[in-house]
LOTORTOR-422978 format. One record per atom (N, C-alpha, C): x, y, z; atom name; residue in one letter. Coordinates in steps of 0.02 Angstrom, whole numbers, plus 50000, padded with zeros to 5 digits. Layout:
LOTORTOR-422978
      X      Y      Z  atomo  residuo
      X      Y      Z     CA        A
...
end
This chain:
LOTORTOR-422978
      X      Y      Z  atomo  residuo
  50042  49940  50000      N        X
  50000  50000  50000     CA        X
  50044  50062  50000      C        X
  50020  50114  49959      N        X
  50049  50185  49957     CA        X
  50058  50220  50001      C        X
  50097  50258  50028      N        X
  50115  50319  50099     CA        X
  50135  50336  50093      C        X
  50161  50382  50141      N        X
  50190  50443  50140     CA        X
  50233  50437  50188      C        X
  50295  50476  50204      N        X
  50361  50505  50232     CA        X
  50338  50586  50258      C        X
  50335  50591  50324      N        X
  50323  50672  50331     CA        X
  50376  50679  50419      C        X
  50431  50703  50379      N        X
  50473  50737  50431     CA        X
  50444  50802  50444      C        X
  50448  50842  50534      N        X
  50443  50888  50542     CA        X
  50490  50933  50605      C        X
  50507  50986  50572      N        X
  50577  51024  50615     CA        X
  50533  51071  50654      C        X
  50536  51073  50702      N        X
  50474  51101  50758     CA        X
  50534  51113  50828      C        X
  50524  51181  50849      N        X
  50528  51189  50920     CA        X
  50491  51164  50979      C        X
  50443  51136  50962      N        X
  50366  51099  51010     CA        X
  50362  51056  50986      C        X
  50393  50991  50965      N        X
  50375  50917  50949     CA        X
  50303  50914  51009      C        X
  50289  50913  51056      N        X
  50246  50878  51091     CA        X
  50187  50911  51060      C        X
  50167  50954  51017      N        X
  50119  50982  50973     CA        X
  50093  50944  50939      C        X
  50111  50887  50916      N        X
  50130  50855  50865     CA        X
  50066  50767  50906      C        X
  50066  50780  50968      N        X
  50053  50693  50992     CA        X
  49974  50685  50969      C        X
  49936  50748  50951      N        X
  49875  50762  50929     CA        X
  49864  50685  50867      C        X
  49923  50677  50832      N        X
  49925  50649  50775     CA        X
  49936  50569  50788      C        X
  49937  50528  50847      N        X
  49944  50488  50892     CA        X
  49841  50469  50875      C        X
  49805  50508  50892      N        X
  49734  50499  50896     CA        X
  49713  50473  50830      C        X
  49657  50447  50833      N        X
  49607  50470  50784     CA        X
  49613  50424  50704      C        X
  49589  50443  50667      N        X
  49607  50427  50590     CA        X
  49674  50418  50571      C        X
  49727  50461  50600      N        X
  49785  50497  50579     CA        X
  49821  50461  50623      C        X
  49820  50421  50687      N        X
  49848  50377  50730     CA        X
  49839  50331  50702      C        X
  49782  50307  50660      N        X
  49792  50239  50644     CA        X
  49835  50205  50597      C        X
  49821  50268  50539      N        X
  49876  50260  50497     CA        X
  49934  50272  50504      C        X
  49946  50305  50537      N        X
  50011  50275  50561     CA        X
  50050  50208  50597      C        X
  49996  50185  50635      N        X
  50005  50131  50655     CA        X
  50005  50093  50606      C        X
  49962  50080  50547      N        X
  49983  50037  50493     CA        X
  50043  50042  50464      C        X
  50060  50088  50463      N        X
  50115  50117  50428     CA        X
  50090  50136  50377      C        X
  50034  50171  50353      N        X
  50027  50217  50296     CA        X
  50048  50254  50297      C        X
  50068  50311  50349      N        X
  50086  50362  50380     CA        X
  50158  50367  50407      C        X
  50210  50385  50384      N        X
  50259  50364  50444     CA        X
  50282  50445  50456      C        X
  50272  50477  50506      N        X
  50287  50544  50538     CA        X
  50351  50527  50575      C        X
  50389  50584  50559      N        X
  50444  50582  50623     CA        X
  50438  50660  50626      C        X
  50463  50655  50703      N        X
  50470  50737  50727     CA        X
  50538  50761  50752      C        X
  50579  50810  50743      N        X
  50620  50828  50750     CA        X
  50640  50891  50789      C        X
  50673  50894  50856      N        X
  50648  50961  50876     CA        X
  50723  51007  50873      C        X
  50715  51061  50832      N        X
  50756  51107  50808     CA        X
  50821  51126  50860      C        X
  50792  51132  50943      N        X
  50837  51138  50993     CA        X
  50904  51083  50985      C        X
  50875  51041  50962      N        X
  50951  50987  50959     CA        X
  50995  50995  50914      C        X
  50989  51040  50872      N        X
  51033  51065  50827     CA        X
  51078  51122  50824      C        X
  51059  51160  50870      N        X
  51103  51210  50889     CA        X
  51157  51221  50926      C        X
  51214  51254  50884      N        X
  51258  51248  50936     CA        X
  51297  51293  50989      C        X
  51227  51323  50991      N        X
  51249  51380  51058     CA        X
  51248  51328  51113      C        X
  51280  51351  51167      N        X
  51304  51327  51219     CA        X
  51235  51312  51274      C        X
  51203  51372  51271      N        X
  51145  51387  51310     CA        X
  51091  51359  51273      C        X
  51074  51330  51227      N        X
  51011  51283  51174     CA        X
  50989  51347  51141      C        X
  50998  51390  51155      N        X
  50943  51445  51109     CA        X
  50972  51426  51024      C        X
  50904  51460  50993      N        X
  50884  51447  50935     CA        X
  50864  51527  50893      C        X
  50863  51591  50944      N        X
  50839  51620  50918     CA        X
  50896  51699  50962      C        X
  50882  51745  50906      N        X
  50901  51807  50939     CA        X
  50888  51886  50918      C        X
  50902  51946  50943      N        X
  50898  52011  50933     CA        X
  50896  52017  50860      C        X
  50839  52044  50830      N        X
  50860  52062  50739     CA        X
  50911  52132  50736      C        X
  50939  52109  50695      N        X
  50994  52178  50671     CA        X
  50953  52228  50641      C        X
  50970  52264  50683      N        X
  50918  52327  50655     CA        X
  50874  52372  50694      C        X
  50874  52311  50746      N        X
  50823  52331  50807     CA        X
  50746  52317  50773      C        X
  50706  52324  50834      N        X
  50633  52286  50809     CA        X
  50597  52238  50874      C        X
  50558  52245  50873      N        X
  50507  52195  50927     CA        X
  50523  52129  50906      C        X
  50505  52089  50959      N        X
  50524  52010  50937     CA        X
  50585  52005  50948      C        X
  50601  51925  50931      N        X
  50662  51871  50917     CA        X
  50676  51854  50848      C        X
  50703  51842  50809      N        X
  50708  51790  50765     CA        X
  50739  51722  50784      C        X
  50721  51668  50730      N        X
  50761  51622  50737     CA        X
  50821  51613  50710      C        X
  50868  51570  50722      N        X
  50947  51587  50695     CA        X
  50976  51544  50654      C        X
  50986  51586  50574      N        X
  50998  51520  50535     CA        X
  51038  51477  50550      C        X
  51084  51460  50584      N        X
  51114  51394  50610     CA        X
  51075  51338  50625      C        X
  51044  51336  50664      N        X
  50989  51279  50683     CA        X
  50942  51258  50636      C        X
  50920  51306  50610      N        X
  50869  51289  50566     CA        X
  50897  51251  50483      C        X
  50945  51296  50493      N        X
  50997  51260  50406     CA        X
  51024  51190  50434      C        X
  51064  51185  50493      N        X
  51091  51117  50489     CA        X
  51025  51066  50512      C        X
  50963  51097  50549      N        X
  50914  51031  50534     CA        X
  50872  51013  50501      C        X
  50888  51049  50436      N        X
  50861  51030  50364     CA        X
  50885  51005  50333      C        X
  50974  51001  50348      N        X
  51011  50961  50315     CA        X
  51023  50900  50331      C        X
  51017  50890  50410      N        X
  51017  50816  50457     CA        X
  50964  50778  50443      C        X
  50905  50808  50413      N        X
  50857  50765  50404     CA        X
  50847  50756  50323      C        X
  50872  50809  50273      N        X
  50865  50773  50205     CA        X
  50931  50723  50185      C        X
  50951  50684  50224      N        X
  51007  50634  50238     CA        X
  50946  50592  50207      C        X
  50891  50586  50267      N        X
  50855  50532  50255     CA        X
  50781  50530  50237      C        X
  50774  50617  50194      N        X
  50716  50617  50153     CA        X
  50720  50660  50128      C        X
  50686  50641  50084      N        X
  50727  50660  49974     CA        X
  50666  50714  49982      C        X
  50612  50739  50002      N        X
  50571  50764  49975     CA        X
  50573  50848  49999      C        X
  50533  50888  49943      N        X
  50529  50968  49953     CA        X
  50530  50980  50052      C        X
  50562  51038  50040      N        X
  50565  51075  50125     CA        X
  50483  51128  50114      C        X
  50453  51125  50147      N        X
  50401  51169  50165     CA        X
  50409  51209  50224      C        X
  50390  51294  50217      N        X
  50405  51356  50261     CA        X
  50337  51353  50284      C        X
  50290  51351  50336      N        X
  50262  51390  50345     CA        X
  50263  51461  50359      C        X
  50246  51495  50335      N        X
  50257  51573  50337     CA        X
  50200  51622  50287      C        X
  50203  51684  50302      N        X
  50162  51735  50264     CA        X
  50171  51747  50200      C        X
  50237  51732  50190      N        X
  50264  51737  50100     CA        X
  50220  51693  50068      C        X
  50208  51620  50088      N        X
  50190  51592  50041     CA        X
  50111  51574  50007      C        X
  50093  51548  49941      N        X
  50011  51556  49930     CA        X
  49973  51498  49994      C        X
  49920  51546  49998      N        X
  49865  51529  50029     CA        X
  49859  51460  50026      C        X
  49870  51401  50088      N        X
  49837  51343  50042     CA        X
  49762  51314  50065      C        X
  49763  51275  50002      N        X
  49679  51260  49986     CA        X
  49666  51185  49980      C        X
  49619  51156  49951      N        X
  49628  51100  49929     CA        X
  49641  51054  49887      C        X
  49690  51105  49820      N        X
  49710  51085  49750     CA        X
  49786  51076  49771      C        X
  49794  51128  49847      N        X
  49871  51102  49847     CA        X
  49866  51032  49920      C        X
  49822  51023  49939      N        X
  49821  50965  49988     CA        X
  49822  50883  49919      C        X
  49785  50906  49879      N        X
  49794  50859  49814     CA        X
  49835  50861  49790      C        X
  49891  50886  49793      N        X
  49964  50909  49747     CA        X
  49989  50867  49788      C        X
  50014  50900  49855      N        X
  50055  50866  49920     CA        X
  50049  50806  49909      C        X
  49976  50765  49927      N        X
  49956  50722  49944     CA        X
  49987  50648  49895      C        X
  50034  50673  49827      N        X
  50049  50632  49782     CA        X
  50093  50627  49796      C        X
  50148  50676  49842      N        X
  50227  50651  49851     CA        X
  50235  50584  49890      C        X
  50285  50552  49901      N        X
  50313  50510  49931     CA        X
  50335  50543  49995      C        X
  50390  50593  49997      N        X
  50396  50625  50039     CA        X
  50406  50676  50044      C        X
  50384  50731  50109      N        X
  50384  50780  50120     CA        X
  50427  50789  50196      C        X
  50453  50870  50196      N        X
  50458  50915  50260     CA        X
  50451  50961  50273      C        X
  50414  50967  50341      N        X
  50389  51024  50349     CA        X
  50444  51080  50419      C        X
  50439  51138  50398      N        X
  50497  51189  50447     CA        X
  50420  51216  50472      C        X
  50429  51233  50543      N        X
  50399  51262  50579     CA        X
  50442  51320  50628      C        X
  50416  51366  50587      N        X
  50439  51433  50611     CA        X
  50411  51478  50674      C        X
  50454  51509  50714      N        X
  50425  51551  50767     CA        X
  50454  51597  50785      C        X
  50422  51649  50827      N        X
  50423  51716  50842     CA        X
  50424  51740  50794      C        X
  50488  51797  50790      N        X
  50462  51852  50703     CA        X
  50488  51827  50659      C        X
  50490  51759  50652      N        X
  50522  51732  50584     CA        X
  50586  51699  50591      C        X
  50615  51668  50523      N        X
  50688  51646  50526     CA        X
  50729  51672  50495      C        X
  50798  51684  50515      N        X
  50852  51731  50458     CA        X
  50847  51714  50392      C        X
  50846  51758  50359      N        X
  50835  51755  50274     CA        X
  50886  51744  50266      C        X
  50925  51706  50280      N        X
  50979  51657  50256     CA        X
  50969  51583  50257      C        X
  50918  51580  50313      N        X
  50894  51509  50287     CA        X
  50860  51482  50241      C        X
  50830  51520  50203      N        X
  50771  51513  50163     CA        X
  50808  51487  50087      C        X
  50896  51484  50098      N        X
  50907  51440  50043     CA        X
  50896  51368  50031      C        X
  50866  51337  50087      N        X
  50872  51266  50103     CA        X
  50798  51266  50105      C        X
  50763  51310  50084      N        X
  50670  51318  50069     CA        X
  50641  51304  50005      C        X
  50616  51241  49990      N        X
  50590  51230  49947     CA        X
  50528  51277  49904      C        X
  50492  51298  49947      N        X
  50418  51290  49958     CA        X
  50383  51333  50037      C        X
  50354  51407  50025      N        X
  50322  51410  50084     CA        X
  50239  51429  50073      C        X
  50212  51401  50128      N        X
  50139  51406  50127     CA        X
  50117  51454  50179      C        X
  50058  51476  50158      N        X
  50022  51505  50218     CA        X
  49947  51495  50226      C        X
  49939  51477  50308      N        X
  49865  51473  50314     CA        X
  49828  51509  50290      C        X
  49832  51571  50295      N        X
  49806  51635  50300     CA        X
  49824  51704  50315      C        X
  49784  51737  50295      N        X
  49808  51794  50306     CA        X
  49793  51823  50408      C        X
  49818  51795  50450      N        X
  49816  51815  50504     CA        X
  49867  51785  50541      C        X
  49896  51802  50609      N        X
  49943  51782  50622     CA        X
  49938  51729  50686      C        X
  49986  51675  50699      N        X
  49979  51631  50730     CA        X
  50031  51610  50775      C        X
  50029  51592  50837      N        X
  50080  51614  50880     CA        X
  50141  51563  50848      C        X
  50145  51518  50800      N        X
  50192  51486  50783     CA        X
  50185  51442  50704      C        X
  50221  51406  50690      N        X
  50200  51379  50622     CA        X
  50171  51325  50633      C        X
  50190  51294  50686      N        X
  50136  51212  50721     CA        X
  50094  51209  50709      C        X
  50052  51290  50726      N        X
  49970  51294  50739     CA        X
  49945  51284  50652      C        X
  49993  51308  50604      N        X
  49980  51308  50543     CA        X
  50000  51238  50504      C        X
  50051  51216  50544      N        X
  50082  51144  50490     CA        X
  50005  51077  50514      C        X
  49970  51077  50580      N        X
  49945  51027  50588     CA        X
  49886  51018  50540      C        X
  49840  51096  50538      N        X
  49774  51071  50478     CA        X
  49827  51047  50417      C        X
  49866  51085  50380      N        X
  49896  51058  50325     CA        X
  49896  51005  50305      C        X
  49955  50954  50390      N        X
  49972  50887  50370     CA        X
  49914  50853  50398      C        X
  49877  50880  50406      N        X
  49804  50813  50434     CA        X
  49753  50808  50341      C        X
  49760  50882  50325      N        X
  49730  50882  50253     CA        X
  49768  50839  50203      C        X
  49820  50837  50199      N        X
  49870  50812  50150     CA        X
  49857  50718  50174      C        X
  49855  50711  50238      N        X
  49857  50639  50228     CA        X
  49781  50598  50251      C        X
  49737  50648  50249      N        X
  49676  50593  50252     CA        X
  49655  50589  50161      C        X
  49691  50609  50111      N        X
  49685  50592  50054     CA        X
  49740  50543  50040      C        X
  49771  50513  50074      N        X
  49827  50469  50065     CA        X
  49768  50381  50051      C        X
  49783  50350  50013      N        X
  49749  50301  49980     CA        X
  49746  50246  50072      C        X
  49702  50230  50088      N        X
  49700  50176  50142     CA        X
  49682  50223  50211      C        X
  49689  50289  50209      N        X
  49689  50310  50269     CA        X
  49609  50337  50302      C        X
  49569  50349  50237      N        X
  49505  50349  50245     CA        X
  49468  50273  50226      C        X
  49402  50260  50267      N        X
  49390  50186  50238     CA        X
  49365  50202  50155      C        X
  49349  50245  50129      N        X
  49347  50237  50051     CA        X
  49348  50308  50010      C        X
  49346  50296  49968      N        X
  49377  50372  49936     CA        X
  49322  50404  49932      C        X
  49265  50381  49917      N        X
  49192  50403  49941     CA        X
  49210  50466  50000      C        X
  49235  50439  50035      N        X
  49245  50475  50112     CA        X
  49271  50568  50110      C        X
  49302  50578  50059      N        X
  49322  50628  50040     CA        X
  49310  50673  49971      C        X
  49276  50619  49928      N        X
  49280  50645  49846     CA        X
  49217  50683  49885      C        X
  49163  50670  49903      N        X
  49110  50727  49915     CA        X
  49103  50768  49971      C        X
  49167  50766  50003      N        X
  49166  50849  50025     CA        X
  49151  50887  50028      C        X
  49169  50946  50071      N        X
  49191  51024  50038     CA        X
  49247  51039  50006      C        X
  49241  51066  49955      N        X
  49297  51098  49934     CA        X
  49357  51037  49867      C        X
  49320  50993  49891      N        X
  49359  50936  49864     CA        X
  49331  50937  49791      C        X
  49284  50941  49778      N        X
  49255  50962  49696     CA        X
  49260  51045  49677      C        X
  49258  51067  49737      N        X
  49256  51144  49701     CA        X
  49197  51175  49736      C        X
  49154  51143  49778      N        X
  49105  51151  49793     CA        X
  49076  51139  49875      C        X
  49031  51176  49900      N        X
  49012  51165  49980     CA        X
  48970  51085  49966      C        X
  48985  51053  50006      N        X
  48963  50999  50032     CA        X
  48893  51005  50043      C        X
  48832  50963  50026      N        X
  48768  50953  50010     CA        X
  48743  50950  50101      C        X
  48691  50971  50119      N        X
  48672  50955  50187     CA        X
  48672  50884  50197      C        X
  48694  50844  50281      N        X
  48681  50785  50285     CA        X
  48611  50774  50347      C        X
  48596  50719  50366      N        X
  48553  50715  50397     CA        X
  48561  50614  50434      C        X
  48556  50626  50501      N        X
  48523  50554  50543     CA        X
  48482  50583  50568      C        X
  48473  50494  50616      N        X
  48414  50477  50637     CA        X
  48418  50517  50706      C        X
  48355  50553  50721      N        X
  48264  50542  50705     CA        X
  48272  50556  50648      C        X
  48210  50532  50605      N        X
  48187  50576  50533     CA        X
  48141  50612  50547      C        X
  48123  50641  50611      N        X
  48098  50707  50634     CA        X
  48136  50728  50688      C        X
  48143  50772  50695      N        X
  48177  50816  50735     CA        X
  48144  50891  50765      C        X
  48095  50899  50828      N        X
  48070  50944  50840     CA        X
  48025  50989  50798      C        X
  48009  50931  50745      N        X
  47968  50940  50721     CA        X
  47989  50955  50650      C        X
  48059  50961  50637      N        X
  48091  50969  50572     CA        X
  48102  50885  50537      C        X
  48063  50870  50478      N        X
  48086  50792  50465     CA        X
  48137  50813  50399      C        X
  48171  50741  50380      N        X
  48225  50752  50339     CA        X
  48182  50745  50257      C        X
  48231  50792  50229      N        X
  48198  50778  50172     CA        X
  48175  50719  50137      C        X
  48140  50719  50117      N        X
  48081  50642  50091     CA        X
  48125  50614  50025      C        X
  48157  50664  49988      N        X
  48204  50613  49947     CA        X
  48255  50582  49975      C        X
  48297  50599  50024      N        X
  48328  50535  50082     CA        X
  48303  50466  50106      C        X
  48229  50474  50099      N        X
  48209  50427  50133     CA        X
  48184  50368  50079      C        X
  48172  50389  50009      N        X
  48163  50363  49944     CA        X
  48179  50287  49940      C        X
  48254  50300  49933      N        X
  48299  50223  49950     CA        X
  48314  50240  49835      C        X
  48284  50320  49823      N        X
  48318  50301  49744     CA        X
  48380  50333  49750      C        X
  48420  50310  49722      N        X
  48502  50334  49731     CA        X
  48490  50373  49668      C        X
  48476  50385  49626      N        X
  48468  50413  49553     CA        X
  48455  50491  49590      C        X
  48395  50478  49615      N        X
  48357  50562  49630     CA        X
  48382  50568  49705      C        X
  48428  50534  49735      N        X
  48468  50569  49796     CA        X
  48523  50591  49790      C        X
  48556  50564  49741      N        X
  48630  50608  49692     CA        X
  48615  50664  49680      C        X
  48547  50679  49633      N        X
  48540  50718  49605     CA        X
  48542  50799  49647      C        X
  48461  50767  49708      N        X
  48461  50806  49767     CA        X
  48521  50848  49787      C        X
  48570  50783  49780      N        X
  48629  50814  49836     CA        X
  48690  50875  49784      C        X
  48680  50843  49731      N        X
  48717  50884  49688     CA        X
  48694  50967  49690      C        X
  48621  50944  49688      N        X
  48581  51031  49675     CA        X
  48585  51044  49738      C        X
  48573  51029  49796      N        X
  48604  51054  49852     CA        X
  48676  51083  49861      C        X
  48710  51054  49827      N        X
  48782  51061  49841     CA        X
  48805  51151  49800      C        X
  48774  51134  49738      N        X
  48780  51204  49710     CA        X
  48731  51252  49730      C        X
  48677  51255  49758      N        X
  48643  51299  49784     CA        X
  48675  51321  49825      C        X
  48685  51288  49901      N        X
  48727  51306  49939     CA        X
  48800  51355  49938      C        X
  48829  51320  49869      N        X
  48898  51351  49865     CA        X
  48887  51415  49822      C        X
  48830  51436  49789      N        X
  48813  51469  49768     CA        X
  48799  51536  49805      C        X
  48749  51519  49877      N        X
  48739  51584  49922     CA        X
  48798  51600  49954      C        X
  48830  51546  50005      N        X
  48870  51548  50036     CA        X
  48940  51570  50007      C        X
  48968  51560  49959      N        X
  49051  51546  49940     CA        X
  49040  51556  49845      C        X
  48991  51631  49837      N        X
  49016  51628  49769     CA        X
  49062  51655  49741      C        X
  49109  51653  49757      N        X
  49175  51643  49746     CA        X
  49197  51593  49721      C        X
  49165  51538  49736      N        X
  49182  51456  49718     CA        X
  49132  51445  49649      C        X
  49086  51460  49676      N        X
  49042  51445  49620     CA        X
  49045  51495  49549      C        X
  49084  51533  49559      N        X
  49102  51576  49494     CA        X
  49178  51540  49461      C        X
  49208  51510  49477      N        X
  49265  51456  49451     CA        X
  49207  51396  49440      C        X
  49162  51373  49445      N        X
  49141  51301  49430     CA        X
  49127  51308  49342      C        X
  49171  51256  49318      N        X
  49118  51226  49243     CA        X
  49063  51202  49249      C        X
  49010  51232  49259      N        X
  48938  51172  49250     CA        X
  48904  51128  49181      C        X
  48903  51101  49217      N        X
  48884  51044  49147     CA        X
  48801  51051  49135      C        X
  48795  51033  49085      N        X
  48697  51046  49049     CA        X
  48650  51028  49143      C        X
  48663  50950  49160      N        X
  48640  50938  49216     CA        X
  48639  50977  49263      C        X
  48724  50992  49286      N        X
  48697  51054  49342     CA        X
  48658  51124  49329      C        X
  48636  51139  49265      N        X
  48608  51197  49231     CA        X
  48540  51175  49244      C        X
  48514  51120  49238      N        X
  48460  51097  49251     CA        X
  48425  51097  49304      C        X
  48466  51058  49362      N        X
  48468  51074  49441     CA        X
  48444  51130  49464      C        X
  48484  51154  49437      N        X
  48482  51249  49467     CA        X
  48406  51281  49436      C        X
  48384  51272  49379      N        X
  48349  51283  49314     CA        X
  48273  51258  49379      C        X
  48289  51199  49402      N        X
  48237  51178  49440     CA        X
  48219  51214  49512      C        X
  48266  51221  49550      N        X
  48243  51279  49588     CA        X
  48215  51326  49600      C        X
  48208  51352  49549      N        X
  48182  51433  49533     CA        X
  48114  51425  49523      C        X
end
């Protein structure tokens, strides 16, 4: 079975045991997943462990100090071949065309950056930087974990079927169709009656025209990038 390699250079390895739980624990336990964590302090060779200091220039904050950060990018692509990833503000926004990109390597690593950044001298040993968003976060951890949890529940074996993810959000281009359990009333709200059909023909359908309605009020932004096809013209055509 197919997996993945995901080294990560982190000042807070124990950030990281989140990934021990859940979906993302298991596969690893299979070994679909094989994570290692690496914590940046062991690489430095100040006397005192620090990793970070005064910017030249003066300025609020710390930086981090390219020493540590360059030699434990180099200690670890010994024993993995794949792109270095920055989290940081420089880089594009990511979404879920690049969790589908990622999600094809063999291997990856991720740098997790903190306080006001790392010397721009390290950034020769930078493949690749991403950013959550446009807001700021007390470290790159908080940003590398949605990433690598996105990147590997599309990893082949790690969800029970691909079902599990192709109809999503965001995974077509589109908000995710409303879902619904049991009661099939609910305070007096029951679920829609084509759910309860048992026709898979006209509950696709349902869910499709749901899906673009939805992404339509909510996120048209999304729905102005969609190609629609005659069917979804139809869908929509039927609403009105």
């Amino acid at each position: 079975m197919d997996g993945i390699v995901i080294d990560i250079l982190t000042l807070f390895p124990e950030m990281f045991t989140l990934f021990d739980c859940s979906i993302i624990g298991r596969a690893k336990e299979s070994g679909i997943i094989n994570m290692r964590l690496h914590n940046i302090r062991e690489y430095t060779a100040d006397k005192h462990r620090k990793t970070d200091d005064y910017p030249y220039g003066g300025g609020a904050g710390m930086v981090m100090t390219a020493q540590p950060v360059v030699d434990s990018i180099r200690s670890v692509k010994s024993i993995n071949h794949g792109k270095v990833i920055f989290l940081g503000p420089r880089g594009k926004t990511f979404n879920q065309e690049k969790a589908k990109e990622l999600a094809q390597e063999k291997e990856l690593i991720f740098l997790c950056g903190h306080y006001e950044g790392i010397d721009e001298r390290a950034y020769k040993c930078i493949d690749e930087e991403i950013s959550l968003g446009d807001f700021i976060l007390t470290g790159g951890e908080m940003a590398c974990i949605p990433i690598i949890d996105s990147i590997c529940r599309l990893i082949p074996g790690v969800l029970s079927t691909e079902e599990s993810y192709e109809e999503e959000s965001f995974y077509s281009g589109t908000i995710e169709y409303p879902q619904y359990t049991r009661p099939a009333i609910f305070e007096g709200e029951s679920v829609p009656e084509v759910l309860l059909s048992g026709n898979h023909a006209k509950i696709n359908a349902w869910r499709r025209q749901q899906s673009l309605l939805i992404t339509k009020k909510l996120r048209p932004d999304l729905f102005n990038k969609l190609i629609l096809t005659k069917e979804d013209k139809k869908l929509l055509e039927a609403n009105r």
